[in-house]
N, C-alpha and C positions, 0 to 999 in steps of 0.2 A: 448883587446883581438885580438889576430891575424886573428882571423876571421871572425872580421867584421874591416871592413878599412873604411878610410874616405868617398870612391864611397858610399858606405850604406847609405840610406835615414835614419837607423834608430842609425847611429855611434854616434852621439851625444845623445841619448837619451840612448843608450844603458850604455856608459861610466859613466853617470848621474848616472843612475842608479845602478849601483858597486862601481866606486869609490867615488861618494859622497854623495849619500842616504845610501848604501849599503845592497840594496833591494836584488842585485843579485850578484852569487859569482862566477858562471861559471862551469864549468866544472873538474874534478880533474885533465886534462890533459893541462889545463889553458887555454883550448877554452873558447867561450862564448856558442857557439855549438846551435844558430839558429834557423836548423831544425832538428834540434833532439826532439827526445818525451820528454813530458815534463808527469812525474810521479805525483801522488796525492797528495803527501808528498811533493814535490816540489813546487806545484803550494801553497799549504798550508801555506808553509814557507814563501813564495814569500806576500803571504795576509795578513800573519800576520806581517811581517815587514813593509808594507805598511800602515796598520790599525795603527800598534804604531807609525808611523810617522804623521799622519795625527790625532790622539788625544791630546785635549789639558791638559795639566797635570791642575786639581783642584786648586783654589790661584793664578793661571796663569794670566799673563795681560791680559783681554780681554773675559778671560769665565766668563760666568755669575755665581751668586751667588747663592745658593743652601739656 
């Protein structure tokens, strides 16, 4: 995103999080956009993409067995 550059404490974490979780998708005019408000429906999306990355799918190595 062009608007956050590498000076940004949070440029790495931001990237992370678009291009390779793709928790977040930016703005339609391809900001990242910040300090812009962030809508309800936004932050929702934002949770629930998060939630599904962080659950272990069932039969998975490592979940316990039911």
């Amino acid at each position: 995103f062009p608007d956050v550059t590498p000076a940004n404490v949070h440029y790495d974490n931001v990237n992370t999080a678009a291009q390779v979780l793709g928790l977040a998708d930016g703005l339609s005019t391809g900001l990242y956009g910040p300090r812009a408000l962030t809508q309800r429906q936004q932050m929702a999306t934002f949770l629930v993409r998060l939630v599904d990355l962080t659950l272990v799918p069932e039969g998975a190595e490592g979940a316990e067995a039911s």
